[in-house]
C-alpha positions as CSV (number, residue, x, y, z in Angstrom):
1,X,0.0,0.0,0.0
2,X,2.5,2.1,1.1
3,X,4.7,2.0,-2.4
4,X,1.9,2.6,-4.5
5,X,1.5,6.0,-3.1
6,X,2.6,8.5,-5.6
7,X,5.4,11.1,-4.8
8,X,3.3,14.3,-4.1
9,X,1.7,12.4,-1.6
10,X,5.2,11.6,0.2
11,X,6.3,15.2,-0.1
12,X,3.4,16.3,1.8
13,X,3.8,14.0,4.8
14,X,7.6,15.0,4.5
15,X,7.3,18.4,4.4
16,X,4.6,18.7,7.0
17,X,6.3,16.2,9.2
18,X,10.0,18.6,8.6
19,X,7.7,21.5,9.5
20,X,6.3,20.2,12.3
21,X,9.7,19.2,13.8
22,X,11.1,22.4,13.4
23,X,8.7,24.4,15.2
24,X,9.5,22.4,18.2
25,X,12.6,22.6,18.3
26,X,12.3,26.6,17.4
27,X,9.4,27.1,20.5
28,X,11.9,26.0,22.4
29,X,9.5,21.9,23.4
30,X,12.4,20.4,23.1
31,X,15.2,21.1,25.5
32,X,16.1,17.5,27.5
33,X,15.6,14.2,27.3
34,X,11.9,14.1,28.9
35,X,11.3,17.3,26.2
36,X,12.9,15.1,23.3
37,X,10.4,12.7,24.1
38,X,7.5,14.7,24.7
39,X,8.4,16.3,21.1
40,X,8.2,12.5,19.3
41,X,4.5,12.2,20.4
42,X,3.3,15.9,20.2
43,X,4.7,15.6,16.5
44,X,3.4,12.5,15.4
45,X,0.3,14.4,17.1
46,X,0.3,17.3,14.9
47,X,1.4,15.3,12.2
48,X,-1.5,12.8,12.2
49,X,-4.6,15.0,10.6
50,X,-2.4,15.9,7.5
51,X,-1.2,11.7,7.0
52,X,-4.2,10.8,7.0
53,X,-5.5,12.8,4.1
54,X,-2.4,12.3,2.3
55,X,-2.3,8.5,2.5
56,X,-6.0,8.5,1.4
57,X,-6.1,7.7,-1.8
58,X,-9.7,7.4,-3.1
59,X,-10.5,11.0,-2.5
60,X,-8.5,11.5,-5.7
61,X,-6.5,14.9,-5.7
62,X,-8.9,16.3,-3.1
63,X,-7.3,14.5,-0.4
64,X,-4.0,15.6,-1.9
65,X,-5.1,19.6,-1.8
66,X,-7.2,19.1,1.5
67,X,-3.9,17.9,3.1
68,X,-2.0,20.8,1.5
69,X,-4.8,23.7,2.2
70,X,-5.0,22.2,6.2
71,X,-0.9,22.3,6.5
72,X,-0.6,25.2,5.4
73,X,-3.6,26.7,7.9
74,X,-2.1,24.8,10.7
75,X,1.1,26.1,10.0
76,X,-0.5,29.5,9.9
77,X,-2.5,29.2,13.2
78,X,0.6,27.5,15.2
79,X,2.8,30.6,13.8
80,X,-0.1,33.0,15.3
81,X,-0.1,31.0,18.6
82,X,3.3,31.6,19.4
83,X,4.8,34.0,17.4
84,X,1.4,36.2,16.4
85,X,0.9,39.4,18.2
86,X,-1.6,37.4,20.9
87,X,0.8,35.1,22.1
88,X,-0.1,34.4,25.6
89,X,0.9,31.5,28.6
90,X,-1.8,29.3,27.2
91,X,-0.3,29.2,23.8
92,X,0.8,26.3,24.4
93,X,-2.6,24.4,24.0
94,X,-2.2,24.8,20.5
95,X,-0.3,21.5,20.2
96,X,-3.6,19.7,22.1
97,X,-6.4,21.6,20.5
98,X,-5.5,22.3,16.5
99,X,-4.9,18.7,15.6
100,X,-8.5,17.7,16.6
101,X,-10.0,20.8,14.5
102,X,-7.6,19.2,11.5
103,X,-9.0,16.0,12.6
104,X,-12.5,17.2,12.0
105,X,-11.4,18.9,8.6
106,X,-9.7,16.2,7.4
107,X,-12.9,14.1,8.2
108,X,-15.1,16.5,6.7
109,X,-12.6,16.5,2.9
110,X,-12.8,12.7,3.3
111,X,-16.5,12.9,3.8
112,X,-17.3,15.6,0.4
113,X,-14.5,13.0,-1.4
114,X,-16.3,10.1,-0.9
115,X,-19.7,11.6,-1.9
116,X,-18.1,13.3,-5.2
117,X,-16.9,9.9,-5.8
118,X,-20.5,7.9,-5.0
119,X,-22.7,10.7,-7.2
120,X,-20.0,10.4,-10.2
């Protein structure tokens, strides 16, 4: 399953997944050996929403652009978290709360894919 995937969809999960990594490091989440692990499962956190539209493939290119159009707002709402101009102390839920608003996206892109696909 997981060689049949196409490189596009690779290059999303990579770049999100880079991305993702980075702003750990760069908030400063990982700083010891308790933070390095705390930043594996926070990542694979924030990384699951966008994996899981990227490794559907029956949505078609929907799922691709879905994936792409929720990275790049995630990216955009965990830069306003903690770098915006209303970064406060509870900041910090970002990395709890915006992977289960992705998570209902995602399900949402999967949900309009599936019925484009059923009506055509």
């Amino acid at each position: 399953m997981m060689a049949a995937l196409g490189p596009l969809r690779w290059s999303i999960i990579t770049v999100y997944s880079l991305g993702c990594a980075l702003l750990l490091i760069a908030t400063g989440s990982i700083d010891e050996v308790f933070g390095v692990f705390f930043g594996l499962v926070v990542c694979v956190w924030m990384i699951a929403p966008i994996a899981m539209l990227a490794l559907k493939r029956e949505g078609g290119a929907l799922t691709a652009i879905g994936a792409v159009l929720l990275g790049a707002v995630g990216f955009y709402m965990y830069w306003r978290a903690f770098y915006g101009p209303d970064v406060d102390a509870l900041s910090g839920l970002a990395y709890v709360i915006l992977p289960i608003y992705q998570c209902v996206a995602a399900a949402g892109v999967v949900l309009l894919a599936h019925l484009i696909k059923k009506s055509s």
